[in-house]
C-alpha positions in Angstrom: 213.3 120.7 -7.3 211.9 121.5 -3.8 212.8 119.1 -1.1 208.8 117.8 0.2 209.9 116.6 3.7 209.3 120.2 5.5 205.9 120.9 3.9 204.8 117.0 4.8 206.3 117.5 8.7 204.2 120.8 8.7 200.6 118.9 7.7 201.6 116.7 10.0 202.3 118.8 12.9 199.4 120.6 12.3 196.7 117.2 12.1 198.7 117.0 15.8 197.7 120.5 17.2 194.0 120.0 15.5 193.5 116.2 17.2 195.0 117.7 20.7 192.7 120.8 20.7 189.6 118.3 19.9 190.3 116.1 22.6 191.1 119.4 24.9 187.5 120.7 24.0 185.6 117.0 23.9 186.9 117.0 27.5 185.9 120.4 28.5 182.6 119.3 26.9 182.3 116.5 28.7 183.0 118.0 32.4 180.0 120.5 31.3 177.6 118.2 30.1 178.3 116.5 33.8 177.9 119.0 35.6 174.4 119.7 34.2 173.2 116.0 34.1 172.9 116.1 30.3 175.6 112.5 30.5 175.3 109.9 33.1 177.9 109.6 35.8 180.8 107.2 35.2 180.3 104.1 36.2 181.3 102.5 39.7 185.0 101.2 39.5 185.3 97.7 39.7 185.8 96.2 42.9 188.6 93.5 42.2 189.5 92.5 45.3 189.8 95.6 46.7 187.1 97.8 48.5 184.6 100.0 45.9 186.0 103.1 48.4 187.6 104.0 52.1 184.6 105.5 54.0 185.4 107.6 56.8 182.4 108.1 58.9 181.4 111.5 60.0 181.2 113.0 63.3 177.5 112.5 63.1 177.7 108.9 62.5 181.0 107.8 64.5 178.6 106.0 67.0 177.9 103.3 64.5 181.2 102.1 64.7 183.4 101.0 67.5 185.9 103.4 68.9 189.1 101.1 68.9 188.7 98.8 65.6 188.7 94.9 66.1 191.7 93.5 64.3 190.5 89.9 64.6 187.0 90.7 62.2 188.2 90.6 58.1 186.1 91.9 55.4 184.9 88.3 54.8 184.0 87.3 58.3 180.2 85.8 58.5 178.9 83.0 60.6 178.3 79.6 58.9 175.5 79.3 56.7 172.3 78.2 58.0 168.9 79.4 56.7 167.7 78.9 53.0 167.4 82.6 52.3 164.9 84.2 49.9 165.8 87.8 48.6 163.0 90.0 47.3 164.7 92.8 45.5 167.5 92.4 43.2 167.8 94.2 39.3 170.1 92.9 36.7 170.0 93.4 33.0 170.0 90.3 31.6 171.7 86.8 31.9 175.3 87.3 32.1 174.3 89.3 35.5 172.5 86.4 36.5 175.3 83.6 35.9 177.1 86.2 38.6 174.3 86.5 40.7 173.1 82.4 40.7 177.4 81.9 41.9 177.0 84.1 44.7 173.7 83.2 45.6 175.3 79.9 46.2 178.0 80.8 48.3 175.6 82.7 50.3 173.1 80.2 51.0 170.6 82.2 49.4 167.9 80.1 47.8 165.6 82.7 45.3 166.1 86.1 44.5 163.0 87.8 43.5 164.4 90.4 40.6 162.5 93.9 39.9 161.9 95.1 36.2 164.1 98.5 35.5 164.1 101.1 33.0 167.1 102.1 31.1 168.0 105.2 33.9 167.4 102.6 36.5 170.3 100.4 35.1 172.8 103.3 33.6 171.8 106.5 36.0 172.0 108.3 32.4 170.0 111.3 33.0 169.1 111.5 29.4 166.7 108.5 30.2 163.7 108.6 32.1 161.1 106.2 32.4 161.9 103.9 29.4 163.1 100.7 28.5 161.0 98.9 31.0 159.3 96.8 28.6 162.9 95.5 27.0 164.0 94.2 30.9 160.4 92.9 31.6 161.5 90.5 28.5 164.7 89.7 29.7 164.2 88.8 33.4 161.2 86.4 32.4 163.3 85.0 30.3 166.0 84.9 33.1 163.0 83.5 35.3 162.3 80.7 32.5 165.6 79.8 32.3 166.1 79.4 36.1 162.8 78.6 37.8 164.1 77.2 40.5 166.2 80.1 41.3 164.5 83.6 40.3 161.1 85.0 40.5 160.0 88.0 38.0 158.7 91.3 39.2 157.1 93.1 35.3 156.6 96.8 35.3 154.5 99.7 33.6 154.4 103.3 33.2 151.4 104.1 35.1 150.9 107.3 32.4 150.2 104.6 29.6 146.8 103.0 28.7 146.5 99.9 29.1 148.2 99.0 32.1 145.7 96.1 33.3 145.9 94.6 30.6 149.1 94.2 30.2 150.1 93.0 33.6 147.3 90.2 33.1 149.1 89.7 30.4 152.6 89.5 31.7 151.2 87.2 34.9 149.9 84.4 32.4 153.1 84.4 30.8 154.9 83.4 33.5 155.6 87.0 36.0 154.9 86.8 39.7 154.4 90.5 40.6 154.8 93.8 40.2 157.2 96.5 40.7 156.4 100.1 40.5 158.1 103.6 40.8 155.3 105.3 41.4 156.0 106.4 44.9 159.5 107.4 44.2 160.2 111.3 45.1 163.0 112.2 43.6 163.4 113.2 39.6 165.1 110.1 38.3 166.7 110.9 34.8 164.5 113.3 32.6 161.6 113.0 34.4 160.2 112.1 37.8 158.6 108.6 38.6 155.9 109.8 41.1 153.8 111.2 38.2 150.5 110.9 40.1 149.5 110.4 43.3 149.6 106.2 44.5 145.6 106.8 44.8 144.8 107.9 41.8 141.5 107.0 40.1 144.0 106.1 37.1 145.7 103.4 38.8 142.2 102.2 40.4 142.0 99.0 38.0 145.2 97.5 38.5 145.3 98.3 42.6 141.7 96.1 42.6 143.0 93.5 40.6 146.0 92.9 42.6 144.2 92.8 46.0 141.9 90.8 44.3 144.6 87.9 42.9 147.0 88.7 45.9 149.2 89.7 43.5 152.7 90.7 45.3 153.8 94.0 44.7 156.8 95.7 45.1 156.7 99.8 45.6 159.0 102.4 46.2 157.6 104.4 48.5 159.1 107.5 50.1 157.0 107.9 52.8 158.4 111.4 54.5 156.1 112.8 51.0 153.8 110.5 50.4 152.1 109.4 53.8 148.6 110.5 53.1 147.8 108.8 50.0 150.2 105.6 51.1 147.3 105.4 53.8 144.4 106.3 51.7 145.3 103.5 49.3 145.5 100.8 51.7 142.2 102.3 53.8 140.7 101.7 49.9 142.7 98.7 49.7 143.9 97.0 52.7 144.9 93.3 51.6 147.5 94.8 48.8 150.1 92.3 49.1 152.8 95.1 49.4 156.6 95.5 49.9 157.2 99.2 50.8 161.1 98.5 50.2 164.0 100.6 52.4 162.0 101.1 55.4 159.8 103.6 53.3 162.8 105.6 54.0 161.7 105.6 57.5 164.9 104.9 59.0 166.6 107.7 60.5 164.7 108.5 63.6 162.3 107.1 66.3 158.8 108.8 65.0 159.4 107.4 61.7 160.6 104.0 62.3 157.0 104.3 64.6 155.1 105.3 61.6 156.8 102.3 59.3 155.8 100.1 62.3 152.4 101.6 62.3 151.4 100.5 58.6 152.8 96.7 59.4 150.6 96.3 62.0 147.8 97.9 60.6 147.7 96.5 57.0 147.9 92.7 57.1 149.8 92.3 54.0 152.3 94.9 54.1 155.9 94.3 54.3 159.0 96.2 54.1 162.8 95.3 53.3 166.1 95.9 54.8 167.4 96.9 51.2 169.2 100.3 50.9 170.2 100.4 47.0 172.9 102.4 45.9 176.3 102.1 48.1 176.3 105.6 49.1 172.5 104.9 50.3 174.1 101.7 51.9 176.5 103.4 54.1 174.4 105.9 55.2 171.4 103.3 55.9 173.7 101.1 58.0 174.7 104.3 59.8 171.6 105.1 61.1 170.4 102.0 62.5 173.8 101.1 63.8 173.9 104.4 65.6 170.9 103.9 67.5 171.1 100.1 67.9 169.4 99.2 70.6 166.3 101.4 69.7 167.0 99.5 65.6 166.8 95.9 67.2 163.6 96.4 69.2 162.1 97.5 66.2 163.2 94.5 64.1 162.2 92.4 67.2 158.7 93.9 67.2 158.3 93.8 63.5 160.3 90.2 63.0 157.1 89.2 61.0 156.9 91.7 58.4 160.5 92.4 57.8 162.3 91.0 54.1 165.9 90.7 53.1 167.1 92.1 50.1 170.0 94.3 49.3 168.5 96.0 46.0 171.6 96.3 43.9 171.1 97.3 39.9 173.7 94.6 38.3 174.6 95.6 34.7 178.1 94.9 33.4 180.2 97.7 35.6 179.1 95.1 39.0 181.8 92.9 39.1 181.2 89.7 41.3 183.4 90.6 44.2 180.9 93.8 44.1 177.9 91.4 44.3 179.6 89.1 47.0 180.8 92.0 49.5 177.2 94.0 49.0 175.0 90.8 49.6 177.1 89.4 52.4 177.1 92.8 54.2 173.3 92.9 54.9 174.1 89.4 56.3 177.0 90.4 58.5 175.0 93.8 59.5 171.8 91.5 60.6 173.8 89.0 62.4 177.0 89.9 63.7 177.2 92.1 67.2 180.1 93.4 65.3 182.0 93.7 61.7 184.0 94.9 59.5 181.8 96.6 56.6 183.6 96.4 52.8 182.6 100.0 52.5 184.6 101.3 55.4 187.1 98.1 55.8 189.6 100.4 57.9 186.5 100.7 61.0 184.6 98.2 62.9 180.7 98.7 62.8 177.6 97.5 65.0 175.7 94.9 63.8 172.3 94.4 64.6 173.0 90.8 66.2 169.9 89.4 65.9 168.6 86.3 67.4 167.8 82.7 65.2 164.2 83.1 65.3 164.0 86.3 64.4 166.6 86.1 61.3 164.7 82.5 59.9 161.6 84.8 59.7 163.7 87.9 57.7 165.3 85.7 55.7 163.0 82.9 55.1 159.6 82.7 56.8 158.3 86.1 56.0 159.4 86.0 52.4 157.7 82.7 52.1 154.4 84.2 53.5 154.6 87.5 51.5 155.2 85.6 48.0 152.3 83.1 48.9 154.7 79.7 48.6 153.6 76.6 49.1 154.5 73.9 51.8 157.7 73.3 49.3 158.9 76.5 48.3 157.4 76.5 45.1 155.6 80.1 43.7 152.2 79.8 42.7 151.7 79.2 39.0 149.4 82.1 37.8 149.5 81.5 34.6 146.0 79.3 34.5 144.3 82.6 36.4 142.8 83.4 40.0 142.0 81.3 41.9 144.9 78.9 42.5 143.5 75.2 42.7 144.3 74.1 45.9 145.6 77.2 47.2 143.4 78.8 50.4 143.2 82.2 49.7 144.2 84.2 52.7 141.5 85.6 55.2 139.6 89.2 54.7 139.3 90.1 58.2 137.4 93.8 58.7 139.6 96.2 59.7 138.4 98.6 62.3 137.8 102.0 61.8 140.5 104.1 60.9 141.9 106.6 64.2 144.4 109.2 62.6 145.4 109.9 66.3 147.0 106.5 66.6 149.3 107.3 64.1 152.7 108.3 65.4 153.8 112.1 64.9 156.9 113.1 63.5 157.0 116.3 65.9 156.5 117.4 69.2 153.3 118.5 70.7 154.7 122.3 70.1 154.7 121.6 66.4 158.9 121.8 66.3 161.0 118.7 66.2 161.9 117.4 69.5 164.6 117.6 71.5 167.7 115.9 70.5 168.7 113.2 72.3 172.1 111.5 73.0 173.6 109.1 70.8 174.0 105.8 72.1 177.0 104.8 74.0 179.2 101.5 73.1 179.3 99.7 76.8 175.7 100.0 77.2 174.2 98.6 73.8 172.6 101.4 72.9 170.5 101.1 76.5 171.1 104.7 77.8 170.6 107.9 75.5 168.3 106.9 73.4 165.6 108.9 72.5 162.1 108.1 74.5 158.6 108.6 73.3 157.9 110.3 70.1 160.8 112.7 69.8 163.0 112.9 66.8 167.2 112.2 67.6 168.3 113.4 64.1 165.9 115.2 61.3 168.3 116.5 58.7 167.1 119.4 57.0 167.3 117.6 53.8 165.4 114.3 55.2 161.7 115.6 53.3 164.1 115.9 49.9 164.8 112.6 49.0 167.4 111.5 52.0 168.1 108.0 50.9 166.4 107.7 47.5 167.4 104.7 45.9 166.4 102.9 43.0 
């Protein structure tokens, strides 16, 4: 009889060369579906206790730091707490995310967080998604709302393609929701579909913009404002007491004229706000940049917008945010409004500009302004909608005519020629930003890209 042994070592070498081509080809399958969005982009590493990544700023953005590094500033180091802070624009998928969030929150000093309904691309960046899944998170952060009332206000959403839509936000605010966040305005294709599906004036979204000017319903919407300018301001000349966050500066951030323009809609529009929120880290970094870069030009404009300015850092928390993550990204907008100079978690091995702004000014980011946008009462608490429009014993805020729009008070983006203005040079370190900065209406830095989604965040 045969000895078996060589035929069974044979089957088994080969069940080896058939699992190791698999894998080889799984893998090559893999890197291709990548690279043509068809899988979602692996997840962020967890932080530990060790930075997400090692920045290195670029030559274009070298003047937001400071040229010899300050040894005595650590990743951690923040001035004592002392404002109850509320923050209008957080996501997180459920309840676990919130037990991190509440334990940070509290280390932080920050008293609400105001969290923003996401679809299932929002919380994975799977590109197989599009706008989906909304109505799944709408559930779970009311119930993260009803769980911790004290704590967390709830922002529903809606597909503004569906029917329906009125009636289901009415819906939503008598079960317990205290606004509204939208995607309407955003201008990049988010998954398998874009979110800017019709224009923010359209006679289909009519209804539900009347009804929340109407209730004073807060509203939260990503706006990208370098494509959408023209029917931003045709809404709110329709409607101008929208009670509305235009989060991220509009994406306004990166040069005089449009910082000018963002200013232009706060002062025009009574109820319009915006937040110092970024999003994504990538979008954090290069945010920070900006501003720092041109800081002295960055803190007049938060001096002269103090009242309409909110703090938030928008992160999406879902089980790959690990609470060192959450700490480092909420601490760093408080280090970046308050410091004259620190040591950002993103680029730990370089010292940035901070904004440094004064007490009065920070008490209304952080606490005054939020308190007015949300409508709060004299002790903090949200307005219980849930019994309808109007509030007993709640004044509802004064209608004042506007007067007549003048487009040529709005601020141009370009010269008088029609090209972009001249560049200016970037703010030195001994001066504060005093000399080189850019006067009038010119444009320091329009990156070719800027009108393609620069800065898109969720």
């Amino acid at each position: 009889m045969s000895d078996p042994a060589p035929s069974t070592k044979n089957r088994v070498l080969q069940l080896a060369w058939w699992l190791l081509l698999v894998v080889a080809l799984a893998l090559v399958g893999w890197t291709i579906a990548s690279r043509f969005g068809v899988v979602s982009p692996p997840p962020l590493p967890s932080m530990g206790n060790q930075p997400l990544l090692g920045h290195k700023p670029s030559a274009k953005s070298k003047n937001a730091y400071l040229s010899e590094d300050d040894l005595t500033l650590k990743v951690d180091s923040l001035p004592a707490r002392r404002f109850a802070i509320i923050d209008v624009h957080e996501h997180l998928k459920g309840e676990d995310e919130a037990k991190v969030l509440i334990a940070e929150m509290d280390k932080l000093g920050i008293k609400r967080t105001i969290l923003m309904a996401s679809t299932i691309y929002t919380l994975t960046l799977n590109p197989v998604y599009g706008f989906e899944g909304f109505k799944e998170n709408n559930e779970s952060i009311l119930a993260v709302e009803k769980k911790w009332p004290d704590r967390f206000a709830a922002f529903v959403t809606f597909n503004p393609l569906d029917e329906g839509n009125l009636e289901l936000v009415k819906d939503y605010v008598a079960r317990g929701a205290d606004g509204v966040k939208l995607y309407l305005g955003h201008g990049e294709k988010t998954g398998k579909g874009p979110f800017h599906v019709m224009p923010l004036d359209d006679p289909r979204m009519e209804p539900f913009w009347a009804y929340a000017e109407e209730t004073q319903l807060p509203l939260v919407v990503h706006i990208n404002l370098n494509k959408y300018w023209d029917e931003t301001v045709r809404l709110l000349e329709k409607h101008p007491y929208l009670r509305l966050n235009v989060p991220h500066f509009g994406l306004h951030k990166n040069s005089e004229g449009k910082l000018k323009r963002m200013a232009w809609l706060l002062q025009r529009y009574p109820n319009v706000y915006t937040d110092v929120s970024f999003g994504f880290y990538t979008f954090q970094i290069e945010g920070f940049e900006q501003l720092a870069r041109w800081r002295s030009r960055s803190r007049e404009w938060f001096a002269t917008n103090q009242d309409k300015v909110l703090y938030a850092s928008d992160m999406v928390l879902e089980p790959t945010k690990d609470q060192p993550y959450v700490e480092n990204t909420l601490r760093s907008y408080l280090q970046f409004l308050e410091m004259e100079r620190w040591r950002f978690f993103l680029a730990p091995g370089y010292t940035m500009h901070g904004m440094h702004l004064d007490d009065d000014v920070l008490s209304r980011i952080y606490q005054k302004n939020p308190a007015r946008w949300l409508l709060l009462d004299e002790r903090g608490n949200l307005p219980d909608r849930t019994k309808g429009w109007p509030i007993e014993g709640m004044a509802v805020p004064p209608h004042a005519s506007l007067p007549p729009l003048d487009p040529s008070t709005i601020p141009a983006l370009m010269a008088a020629s029609g090209k972009p203005a001249a560049a200016a040079k970037p703010t030195g370190e001994g001066d504060d930003g005093a000399q080189g900065e850019p006067g009038g209406g010119g444009c320091e830095h329009e990156p070719l890209d800027d009108d393609d989604g620069d800065g898109e965040v969720q």
